[in-house]
PAZAPA-4460 file (N, C-alpha, C; in steps of 0.05 Angstrom, whole numbers, plus 32768, in hexadecimal, padded with zeros to 4 digits):
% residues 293
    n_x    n_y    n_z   ca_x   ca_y   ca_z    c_x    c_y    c_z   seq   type   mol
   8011   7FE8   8000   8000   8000   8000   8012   8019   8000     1      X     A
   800B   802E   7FF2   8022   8040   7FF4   8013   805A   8001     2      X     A
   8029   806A   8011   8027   8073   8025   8007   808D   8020     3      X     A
   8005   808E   8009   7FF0   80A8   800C   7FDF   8091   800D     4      X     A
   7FD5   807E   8005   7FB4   8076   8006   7FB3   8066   8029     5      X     A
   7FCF   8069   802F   7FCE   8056   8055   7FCA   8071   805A     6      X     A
   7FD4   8086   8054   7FC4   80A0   8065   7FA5   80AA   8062     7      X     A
   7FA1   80A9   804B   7F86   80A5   8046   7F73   8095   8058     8      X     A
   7F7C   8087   8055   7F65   8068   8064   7F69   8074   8081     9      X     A
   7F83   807A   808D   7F80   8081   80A9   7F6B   809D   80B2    10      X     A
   7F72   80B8   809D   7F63   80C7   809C   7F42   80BB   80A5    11      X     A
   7F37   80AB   808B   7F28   80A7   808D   7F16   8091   80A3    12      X     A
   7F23   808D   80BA   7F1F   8081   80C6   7F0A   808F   80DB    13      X     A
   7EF5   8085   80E1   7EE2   8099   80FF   7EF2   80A0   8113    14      X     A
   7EF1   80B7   8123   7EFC   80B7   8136   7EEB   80AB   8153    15      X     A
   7EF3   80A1   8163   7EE5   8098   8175   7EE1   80B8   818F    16      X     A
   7EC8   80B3   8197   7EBF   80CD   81AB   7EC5   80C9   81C0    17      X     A
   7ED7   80D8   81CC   7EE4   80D6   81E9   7ED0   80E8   81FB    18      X     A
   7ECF   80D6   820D   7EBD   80D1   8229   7EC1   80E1   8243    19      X     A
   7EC9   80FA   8241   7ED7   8108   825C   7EC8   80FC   8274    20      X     A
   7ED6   80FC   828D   7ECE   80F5   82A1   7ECC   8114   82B5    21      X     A
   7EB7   8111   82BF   7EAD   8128   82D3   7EB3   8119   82F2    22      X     A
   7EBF   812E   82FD   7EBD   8124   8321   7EA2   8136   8334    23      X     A
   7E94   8122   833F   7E82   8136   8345   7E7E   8126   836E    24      X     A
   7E8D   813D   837D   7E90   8137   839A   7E76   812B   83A4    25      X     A
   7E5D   813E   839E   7E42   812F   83AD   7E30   8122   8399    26      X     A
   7E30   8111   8396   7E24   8107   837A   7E0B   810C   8380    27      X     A
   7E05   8103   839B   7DEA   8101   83A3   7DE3   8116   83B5    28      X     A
   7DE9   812C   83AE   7DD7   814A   83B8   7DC5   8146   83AC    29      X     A
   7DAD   815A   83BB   7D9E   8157   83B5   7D78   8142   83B3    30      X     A
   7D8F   812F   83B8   7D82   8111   83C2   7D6A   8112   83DF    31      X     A
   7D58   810E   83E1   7D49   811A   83FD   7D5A   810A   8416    32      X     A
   7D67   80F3   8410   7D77   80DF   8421   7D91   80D3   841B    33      X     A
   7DA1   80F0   8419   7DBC   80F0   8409   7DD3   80DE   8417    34      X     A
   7DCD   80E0   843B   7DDE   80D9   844A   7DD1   80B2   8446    35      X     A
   7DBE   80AC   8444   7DB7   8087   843E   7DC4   8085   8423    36      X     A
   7DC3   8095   840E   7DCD   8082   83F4   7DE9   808C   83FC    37      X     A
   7DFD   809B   8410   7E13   8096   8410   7E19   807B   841D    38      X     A
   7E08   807B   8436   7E0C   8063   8445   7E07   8043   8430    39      X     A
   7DEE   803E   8429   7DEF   802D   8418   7E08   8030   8407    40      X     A
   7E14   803F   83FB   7E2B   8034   83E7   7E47   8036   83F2    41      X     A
   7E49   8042   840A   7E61   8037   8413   7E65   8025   842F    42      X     A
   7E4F   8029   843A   7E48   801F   845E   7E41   7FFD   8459    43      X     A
   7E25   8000   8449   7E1A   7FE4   8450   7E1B   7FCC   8436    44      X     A
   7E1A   7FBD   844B   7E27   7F97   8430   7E0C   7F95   8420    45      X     A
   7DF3   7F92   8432   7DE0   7F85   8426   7DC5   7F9D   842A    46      X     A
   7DBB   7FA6   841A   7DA5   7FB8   8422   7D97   7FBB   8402    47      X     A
   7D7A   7FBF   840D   7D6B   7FCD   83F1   7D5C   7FE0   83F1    48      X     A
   7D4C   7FE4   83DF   7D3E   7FFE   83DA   7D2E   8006   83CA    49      X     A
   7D0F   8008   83C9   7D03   800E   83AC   7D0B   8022   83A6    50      X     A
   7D0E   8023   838E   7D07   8044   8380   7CF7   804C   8367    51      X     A
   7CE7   8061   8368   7CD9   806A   835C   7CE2   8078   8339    52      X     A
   7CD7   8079   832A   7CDB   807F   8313   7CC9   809B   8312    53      X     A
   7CD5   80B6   8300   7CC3   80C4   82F6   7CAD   80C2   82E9    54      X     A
   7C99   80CD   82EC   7C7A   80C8   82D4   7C8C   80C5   82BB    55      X     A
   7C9E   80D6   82B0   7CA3   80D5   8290   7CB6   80AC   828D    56      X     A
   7CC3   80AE   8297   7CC9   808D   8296   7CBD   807F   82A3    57      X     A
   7CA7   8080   82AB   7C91   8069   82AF   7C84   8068   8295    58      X     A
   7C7D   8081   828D   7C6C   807F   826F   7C83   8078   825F    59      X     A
   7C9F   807A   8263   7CB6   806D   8242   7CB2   804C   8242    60      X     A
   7CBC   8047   8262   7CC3   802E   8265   7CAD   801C   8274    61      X     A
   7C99   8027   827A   7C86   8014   8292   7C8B   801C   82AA    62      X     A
   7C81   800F   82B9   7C7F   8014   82D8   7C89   7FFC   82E8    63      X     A
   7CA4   7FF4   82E0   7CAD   7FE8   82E1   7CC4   7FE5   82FF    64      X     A
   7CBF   7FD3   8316   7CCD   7FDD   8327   7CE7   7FD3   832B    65      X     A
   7CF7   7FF2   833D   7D0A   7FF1   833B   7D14   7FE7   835B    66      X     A
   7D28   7FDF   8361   7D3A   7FDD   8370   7D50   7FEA   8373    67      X     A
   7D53   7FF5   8389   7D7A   7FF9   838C   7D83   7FE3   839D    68      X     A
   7DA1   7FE0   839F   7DA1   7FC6   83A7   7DC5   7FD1   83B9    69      X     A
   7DCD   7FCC   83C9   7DED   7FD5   83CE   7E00   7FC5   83BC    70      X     A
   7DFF   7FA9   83B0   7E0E   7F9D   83A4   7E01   7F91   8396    71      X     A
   7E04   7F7E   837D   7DF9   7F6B   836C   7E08   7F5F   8365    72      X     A
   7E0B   7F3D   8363   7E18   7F2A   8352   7E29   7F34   8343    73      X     A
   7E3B   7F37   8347   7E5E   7F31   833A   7E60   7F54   8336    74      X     A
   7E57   7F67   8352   7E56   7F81   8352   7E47   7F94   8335    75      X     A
   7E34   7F8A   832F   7E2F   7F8E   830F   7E20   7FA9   8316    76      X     A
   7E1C   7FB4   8303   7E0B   7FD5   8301   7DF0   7FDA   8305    77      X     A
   7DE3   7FC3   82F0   7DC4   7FB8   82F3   7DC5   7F9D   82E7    78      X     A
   7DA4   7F9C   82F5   7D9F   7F7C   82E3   7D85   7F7F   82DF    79      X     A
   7D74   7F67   82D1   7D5C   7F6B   82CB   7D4F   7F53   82CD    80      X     A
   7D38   7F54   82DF   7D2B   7F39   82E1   7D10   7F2E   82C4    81      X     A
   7D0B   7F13   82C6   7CF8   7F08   82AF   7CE1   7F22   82B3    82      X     A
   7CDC   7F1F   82CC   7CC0   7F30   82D4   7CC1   7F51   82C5    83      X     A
   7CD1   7F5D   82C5   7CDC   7F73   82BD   7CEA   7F84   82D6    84      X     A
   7CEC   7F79   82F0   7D01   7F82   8309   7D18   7F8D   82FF    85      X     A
   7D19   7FA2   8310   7D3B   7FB5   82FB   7D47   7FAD   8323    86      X     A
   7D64   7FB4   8316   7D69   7FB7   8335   7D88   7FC5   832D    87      X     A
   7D8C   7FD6   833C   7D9B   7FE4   8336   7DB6   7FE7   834E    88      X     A
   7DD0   7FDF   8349   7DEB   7FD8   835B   7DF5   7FF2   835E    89      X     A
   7E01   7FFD   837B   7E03   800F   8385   7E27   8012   838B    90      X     A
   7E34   7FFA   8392   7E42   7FF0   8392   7E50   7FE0   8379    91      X     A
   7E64   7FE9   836A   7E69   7FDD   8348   7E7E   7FDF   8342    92      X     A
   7E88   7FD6   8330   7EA8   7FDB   8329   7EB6   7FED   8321    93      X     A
   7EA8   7FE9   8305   7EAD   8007   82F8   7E99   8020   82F7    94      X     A
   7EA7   8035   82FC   7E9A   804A   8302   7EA8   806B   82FA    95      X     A
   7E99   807C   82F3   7EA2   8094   82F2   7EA2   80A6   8305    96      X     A
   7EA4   80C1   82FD   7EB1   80CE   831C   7E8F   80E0   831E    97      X     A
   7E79   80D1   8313   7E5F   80E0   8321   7E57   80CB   831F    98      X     A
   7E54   80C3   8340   7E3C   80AB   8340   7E21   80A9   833E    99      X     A
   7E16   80C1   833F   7DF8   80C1   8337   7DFD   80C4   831D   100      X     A
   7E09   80C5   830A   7E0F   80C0   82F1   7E13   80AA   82EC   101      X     A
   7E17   8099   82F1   7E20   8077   82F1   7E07   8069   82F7   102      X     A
   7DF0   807A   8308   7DE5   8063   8311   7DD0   806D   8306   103      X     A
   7DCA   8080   82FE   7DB2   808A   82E8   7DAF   8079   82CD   104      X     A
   7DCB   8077   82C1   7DD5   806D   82A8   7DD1   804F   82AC   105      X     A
   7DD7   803F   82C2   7DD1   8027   82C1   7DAE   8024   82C4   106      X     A
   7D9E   8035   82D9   7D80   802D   82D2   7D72   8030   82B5   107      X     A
   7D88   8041   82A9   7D72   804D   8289   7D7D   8031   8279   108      X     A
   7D8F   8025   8284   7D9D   8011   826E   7D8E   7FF5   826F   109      X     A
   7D83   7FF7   8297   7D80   7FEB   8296   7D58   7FEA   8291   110      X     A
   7D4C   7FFA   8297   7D39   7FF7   8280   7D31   7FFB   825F   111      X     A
   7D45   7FFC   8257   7D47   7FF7   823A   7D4E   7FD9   822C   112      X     A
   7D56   7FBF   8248   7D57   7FB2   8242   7D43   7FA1   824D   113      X     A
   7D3C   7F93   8237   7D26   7F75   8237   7D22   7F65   8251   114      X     A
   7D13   7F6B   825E   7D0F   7F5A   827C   7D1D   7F3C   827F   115      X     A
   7D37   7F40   828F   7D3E   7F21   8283   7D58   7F29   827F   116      X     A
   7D62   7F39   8265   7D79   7F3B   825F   7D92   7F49   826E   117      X     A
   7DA7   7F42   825E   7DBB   7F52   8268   7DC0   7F69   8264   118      X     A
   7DCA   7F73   827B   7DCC   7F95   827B   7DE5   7FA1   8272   119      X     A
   7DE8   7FAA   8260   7E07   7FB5   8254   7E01   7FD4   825E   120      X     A
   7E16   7FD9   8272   7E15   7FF8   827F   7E3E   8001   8268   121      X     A
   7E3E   801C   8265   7E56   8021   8266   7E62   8033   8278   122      X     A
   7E7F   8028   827B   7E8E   8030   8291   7E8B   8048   829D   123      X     A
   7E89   8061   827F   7E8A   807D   827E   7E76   8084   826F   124      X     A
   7E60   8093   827C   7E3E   8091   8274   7E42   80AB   825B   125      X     A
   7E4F   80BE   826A   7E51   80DB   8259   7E39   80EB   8266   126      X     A
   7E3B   80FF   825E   7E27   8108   8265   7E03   8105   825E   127      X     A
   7DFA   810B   8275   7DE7   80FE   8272   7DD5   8101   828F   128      X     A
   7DAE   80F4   8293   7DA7   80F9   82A7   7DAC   80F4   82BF   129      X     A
   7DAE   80FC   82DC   7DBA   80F2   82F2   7DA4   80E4   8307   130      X     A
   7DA4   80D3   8320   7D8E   80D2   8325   7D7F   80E1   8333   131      X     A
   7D81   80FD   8336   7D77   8113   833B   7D60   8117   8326   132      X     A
   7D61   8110   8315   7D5E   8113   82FC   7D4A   80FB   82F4   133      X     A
   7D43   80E7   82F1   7D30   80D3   82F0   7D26   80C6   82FC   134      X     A
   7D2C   80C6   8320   7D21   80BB   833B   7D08   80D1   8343   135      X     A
   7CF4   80C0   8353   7CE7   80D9   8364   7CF1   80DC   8375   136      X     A
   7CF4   80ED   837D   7D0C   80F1   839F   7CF5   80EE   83B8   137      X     A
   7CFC   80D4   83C7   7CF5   80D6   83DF   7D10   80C8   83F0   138      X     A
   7D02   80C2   8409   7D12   80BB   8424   7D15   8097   8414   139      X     A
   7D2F   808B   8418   7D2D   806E   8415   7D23   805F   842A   140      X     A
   7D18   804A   8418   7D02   803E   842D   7D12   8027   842B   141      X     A
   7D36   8020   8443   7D43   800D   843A   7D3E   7FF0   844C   142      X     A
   7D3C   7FDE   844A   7D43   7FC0   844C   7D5F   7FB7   8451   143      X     A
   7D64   7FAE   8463   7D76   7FA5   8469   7D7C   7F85   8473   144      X     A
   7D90   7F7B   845F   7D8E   7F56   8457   7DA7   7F52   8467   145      X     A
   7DA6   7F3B   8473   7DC0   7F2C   8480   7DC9   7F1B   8468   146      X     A
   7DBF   7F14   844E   7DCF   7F13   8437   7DC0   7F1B   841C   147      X     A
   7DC9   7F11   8406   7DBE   7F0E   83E8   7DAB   7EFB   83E6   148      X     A
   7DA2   7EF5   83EF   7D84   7EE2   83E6   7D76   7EF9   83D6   149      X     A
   7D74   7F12   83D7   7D61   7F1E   83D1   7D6D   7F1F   83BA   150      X     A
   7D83   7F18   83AD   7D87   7F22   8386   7D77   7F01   8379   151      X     A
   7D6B   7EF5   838D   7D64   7EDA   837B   7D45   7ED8   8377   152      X     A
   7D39   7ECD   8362   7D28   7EC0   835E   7D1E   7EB6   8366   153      X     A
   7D0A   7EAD   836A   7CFE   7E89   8378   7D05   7E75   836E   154      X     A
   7D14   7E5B   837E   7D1D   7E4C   8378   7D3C   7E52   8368   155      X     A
   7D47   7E65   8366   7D62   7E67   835C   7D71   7E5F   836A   156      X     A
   7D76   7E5C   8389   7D7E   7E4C   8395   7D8C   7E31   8398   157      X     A
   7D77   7E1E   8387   7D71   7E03   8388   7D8E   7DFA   836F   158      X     A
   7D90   7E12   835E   7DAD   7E0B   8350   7DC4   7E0B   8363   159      X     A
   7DD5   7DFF   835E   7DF0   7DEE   836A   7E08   7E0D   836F   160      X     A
   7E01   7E18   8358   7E13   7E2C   834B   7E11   7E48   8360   161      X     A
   7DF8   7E45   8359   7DED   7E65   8367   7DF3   7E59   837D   162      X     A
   7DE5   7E4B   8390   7DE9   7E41   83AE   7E06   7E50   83B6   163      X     A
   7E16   7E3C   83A5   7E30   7E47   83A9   7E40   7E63   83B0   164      X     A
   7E36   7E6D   8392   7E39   7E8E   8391   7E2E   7E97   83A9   165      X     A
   7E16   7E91   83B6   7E08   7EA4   83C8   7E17   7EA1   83DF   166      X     A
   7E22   7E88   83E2   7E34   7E84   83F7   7E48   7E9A   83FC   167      X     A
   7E53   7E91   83EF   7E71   7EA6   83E5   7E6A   7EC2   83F7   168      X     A
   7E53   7ECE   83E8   7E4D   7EEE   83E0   7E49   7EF0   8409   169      X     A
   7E36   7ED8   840C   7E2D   7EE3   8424   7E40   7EDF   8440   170      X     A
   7E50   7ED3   8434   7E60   7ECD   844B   7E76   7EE7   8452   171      X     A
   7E78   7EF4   843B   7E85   7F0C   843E   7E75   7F24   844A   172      X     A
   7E5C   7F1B   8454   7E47   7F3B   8459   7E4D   7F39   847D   173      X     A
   7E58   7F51   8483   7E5C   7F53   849E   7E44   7F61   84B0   174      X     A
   7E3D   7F51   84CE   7E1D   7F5D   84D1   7E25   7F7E   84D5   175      X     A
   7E07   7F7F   84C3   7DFC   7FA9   84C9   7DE7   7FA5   84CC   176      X     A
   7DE6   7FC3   84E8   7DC6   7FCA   84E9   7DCE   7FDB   84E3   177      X     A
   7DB1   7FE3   84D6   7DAB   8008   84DD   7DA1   8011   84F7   178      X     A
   7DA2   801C   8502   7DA2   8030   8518   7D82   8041   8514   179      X     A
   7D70   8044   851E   7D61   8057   851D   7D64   806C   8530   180      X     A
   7D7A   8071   8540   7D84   8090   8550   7D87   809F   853E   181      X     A
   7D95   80A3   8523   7D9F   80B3   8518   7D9C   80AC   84F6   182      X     A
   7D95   80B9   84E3   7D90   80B8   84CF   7DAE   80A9   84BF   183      X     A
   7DB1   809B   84B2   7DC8   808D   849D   7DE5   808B   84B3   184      X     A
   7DD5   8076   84CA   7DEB   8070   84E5   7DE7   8050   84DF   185      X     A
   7DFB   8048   84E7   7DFF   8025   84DE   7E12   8017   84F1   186      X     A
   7E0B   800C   8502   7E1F   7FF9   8516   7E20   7FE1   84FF   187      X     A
   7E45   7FD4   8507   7E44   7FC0   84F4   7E5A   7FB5   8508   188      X     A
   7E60   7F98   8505   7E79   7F89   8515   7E83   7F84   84FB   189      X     A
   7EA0   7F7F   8501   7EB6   7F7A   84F2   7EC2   7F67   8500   190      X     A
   7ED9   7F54   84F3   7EE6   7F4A   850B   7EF4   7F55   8520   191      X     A
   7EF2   7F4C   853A   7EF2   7F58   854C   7EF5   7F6D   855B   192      X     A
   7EE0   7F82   854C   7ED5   7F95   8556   7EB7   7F9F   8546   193      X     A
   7EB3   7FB1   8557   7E91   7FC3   854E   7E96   7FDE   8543   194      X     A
   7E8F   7FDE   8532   7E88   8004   8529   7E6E   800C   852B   195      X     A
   7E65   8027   8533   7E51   803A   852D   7E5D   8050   851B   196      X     A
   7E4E   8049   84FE   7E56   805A   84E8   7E3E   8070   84E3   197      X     A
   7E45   808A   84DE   7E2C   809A   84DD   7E32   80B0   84C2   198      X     A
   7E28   80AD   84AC   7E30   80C2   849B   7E1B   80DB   849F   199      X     A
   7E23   80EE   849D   7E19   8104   84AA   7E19   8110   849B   200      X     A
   7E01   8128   849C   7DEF   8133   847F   7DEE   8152   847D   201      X     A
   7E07   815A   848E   7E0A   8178   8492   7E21   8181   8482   202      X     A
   7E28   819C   8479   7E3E   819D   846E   7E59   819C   8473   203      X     A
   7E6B   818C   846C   7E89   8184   8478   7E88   8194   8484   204      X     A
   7E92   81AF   8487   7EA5   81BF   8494   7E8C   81C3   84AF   205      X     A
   7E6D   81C7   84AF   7E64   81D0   84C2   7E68   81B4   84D2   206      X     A
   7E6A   8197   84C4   7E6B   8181   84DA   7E82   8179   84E5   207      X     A
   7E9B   8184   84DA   7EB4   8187   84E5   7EB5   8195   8502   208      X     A
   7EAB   81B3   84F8   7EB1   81BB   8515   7E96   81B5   852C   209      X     A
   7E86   81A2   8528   7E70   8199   853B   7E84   818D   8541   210      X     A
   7E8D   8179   8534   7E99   815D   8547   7EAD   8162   8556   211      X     A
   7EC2   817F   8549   7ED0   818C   8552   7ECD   8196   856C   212      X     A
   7EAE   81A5   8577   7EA6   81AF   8591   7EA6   819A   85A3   213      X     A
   7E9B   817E   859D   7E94   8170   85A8   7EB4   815B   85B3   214      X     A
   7EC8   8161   85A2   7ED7   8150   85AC   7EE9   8161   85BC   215      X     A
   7EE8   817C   85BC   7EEF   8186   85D0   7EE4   8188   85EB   216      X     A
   7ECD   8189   85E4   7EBA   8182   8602   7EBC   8164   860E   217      X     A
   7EC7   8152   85FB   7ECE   813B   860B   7EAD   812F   8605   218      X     A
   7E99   8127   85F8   7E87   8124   85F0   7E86   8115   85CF   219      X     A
   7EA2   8112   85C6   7EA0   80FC   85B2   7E94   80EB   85AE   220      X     A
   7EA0   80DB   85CC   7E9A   80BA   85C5   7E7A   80AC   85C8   221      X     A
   7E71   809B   85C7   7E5A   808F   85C9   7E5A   8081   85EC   222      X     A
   7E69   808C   8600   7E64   8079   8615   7E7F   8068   8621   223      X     A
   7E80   805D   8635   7E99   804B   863F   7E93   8034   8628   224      X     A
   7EAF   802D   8627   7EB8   8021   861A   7EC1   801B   85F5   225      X     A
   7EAD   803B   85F3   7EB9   8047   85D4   7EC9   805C   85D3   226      X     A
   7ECB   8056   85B5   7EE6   806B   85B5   7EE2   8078   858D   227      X     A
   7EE6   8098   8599   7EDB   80A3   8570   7EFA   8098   856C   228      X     A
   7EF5   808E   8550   7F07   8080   8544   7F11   8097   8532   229      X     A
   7F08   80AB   851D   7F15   80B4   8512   7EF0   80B3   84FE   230      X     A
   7EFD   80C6   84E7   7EE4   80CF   84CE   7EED   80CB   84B8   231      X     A
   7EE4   80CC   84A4   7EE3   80C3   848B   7ED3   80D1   8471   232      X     A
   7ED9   80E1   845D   7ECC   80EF   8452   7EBA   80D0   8436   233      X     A
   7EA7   80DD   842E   7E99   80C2   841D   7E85   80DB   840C   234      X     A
   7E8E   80DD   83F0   7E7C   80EF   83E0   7E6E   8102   83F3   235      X     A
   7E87   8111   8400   7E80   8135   83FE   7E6A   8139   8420   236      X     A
   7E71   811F   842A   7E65   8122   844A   7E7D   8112   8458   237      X     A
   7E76   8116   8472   7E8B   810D   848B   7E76   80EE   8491   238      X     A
   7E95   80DC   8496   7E7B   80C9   84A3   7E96   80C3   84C6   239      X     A
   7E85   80CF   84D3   7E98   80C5   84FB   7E90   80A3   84F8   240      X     A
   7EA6   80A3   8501   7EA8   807E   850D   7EB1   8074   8529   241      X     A
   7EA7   8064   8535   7EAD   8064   854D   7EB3   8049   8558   242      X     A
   7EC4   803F   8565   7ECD   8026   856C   7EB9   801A   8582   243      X     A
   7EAE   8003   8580   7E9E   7FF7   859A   7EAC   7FDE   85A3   244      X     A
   7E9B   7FD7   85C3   7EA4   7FBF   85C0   7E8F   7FAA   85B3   245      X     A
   7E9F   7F94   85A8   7E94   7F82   8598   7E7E   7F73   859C   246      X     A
   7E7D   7F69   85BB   7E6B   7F50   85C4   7E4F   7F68   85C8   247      X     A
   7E54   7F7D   85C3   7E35   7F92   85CB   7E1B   7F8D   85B8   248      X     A
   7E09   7F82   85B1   7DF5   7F8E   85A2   7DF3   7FA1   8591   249      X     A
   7DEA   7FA2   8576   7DE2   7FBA   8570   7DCB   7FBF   857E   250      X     A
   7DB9   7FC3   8584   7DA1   7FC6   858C   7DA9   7FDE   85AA   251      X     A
   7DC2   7FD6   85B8   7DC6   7FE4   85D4   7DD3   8001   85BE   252      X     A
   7DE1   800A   85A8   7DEA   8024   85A8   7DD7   8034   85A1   253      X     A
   7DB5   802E   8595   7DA5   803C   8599   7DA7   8053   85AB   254      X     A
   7DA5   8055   85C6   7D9F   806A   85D4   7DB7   8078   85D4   255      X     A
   7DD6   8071   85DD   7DE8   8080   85D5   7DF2   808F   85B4   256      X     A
   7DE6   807D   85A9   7DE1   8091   858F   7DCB   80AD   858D   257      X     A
   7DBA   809E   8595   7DAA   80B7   8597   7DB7   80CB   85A6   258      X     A
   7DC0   80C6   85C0   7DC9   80DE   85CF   7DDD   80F1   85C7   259      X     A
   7DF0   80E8   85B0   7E06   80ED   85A7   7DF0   8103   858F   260      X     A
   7DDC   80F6   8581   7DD8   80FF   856B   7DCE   811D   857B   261      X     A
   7DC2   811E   8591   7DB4   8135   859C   7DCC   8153   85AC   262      X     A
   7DDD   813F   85B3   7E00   814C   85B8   7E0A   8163   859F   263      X     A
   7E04   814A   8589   7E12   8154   856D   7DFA   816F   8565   264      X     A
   7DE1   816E   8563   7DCB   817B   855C   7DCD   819D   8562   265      X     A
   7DD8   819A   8584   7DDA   81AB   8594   7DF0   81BB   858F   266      X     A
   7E08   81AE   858D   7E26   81B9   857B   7E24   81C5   855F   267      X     A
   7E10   81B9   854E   7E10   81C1   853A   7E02   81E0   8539   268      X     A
   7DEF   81DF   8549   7DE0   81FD   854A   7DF0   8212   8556   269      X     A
   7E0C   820C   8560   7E1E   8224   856A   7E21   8230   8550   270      X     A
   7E23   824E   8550   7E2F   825B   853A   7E46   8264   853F   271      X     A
   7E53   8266   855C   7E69   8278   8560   7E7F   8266   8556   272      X     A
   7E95   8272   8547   7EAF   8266   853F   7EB9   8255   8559   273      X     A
   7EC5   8245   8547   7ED3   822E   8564   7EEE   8243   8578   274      X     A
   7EE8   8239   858E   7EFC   8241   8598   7F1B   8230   859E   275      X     A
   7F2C   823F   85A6   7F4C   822B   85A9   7F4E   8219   85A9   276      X     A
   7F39   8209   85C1   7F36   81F7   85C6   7F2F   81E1   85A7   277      X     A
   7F10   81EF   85A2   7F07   81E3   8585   7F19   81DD   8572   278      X     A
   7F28   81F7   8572   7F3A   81EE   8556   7F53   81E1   855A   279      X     A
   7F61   81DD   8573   7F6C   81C4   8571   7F6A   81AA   856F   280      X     A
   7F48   81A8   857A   7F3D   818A   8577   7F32   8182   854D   281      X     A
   7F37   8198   8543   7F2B   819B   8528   7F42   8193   851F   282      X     A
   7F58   819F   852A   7F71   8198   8512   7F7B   8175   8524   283      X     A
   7F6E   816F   8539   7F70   8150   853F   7F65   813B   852D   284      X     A
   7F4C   8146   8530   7F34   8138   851C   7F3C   812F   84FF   285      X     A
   7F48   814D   84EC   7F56   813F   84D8   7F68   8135   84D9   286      X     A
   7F7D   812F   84EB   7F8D   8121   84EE   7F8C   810A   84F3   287      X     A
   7F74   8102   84F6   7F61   80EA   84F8   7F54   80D7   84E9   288      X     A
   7F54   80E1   84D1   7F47   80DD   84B9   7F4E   80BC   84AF   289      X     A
   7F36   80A5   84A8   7F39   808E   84A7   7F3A   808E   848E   290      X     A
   7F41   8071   8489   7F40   806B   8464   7F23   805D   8467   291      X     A
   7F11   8059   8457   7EF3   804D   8460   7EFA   8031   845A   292      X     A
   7EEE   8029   8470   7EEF   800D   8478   7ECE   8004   8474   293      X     A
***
């Protein structure tokens, strides 16, 4: 081939459309229960959640229900049941830097596909609607599973394979409650020890210096025998973590949660700038800062 018609042909070749990636800190502003879909996607193993569709994609696609789910089978984006069940993974592999962009893009994908079929999501959606944008916004109305039984069928079970798989998945789910003291609060055991995890729905810097007042007042902790472990930022909120002991119940940090949450309530309504005291416990606090576990 001689060199003008290999340039030709290359010329002529499509160019492929590059995909910029956007970083977006709170994906889920805006959300009426911003601090639960943080918790669901980074706090809890097993949890679900209906969700609602706009009037305009009920009339595209049906009225077709949805699920959110914290994880799905081999971490996948969506799936789709015979019945027409969407369910949508909160927790996934690949992902871009706006997660309500990721997870908008997997429900439109995944009602565009055939009840039944496989869901082809791509990595990098582009721009496009968020779920701000095609959810009705209310409070999640979440469920909470001690495993995956809930991604199965009736009778899916009874296969050799799945049994298996479900094993696997569930043997890795460590126990969580939710907490009803405090809105998107989650006691969980780990090996050998307890956390009270609480992602909190105020703005960083005003929940910095709450926790800031409070750990100067010596009013951190949850009680003898805990201890604040340190915080953790998770899409554009603070989440405090706190060390328990292990053999406790969830059921007993109920009331010391609450008391804490009414501690924190009361700190938060100070307006006056922290004092000396404050701001050396603020520059502790970040010095504190966990990797999320």
């Amino acid at each position: 081939m001689s060199k003008r018609r290999k340039n030709q042909r290359v010329e002529a070749a499509p160019r492929r459309e590059k995909i910029r990636d956007v970083f977006v800190p709170r994906p889920f502003e805006g959300l009426a229960d911003e601090p639960e879909w943080i918790a669901l996607r980074e706090l809890v193993p097993a949890a679900s959640a209906p969700l609602r569709l706009t009037p305009g994609l009920v009339e595209e696609h049906g009225d077709r229900p949805v699920t959110l789910a914290t994880v799905l089978p081999m971490a996948a984006p969506a799936m789709t049941k015979p019945d027409g069940r969407v369910f949508i993974g909160l927790q996934r592999h690949q992902q871009s830097g706006d997660v309500s962009r990721d997870l908008a893009e997997a429900l439109l994908c995944a009602l565009r596909t055939e009840p039944g079929g496989q869901v082809t999501v791509p990595p990098l959606p582009g721009p496009g609607p968020r779920l701000q944008d095609i959810l009705v916004d209310a409070p999640l109305d979440i469920t909470m599973h001690e495993g995956f039984d809930f991604w199965l069928d009736p009778g899916a079970a009874d296969d050799p394979t799945v049994q298996a798989s479900l094993e696997r998945a569930n043997a890795a789910v460590y126990p969580t409650v939710r907490l009803a003291a405090a809105r998107a609060t989650y006691w969980c055991r780990v090996p050998e020890k307890a956390h009270v995890r609480w992602v909190l729905g105020d703005d960083e810097d005003a929940a910095l210096d709450t926790l800031s007042r409070l750990s100067a007042s010596g009013a951190l902790t949850l009680g003898e025998g805990t201890k604040f472990a340190g915080m953790f930022r998770a899409h554009g909120r603070l989440v405090p973590v706190w060390d328990l002991p292990e053999d406790v119940p969830a059921a007993e940090w109920e009331e010391p949660v609450a008391a804490f949450a009414g501690r924190y309530a009361d700190a938060l309504a100070e307006k006056e700038p922290l004092d000396a005291a404050g701001r050396r416990a603020r520059q502790g606090l970040l010095g504190r800062q966990l990797t999320l576990r």
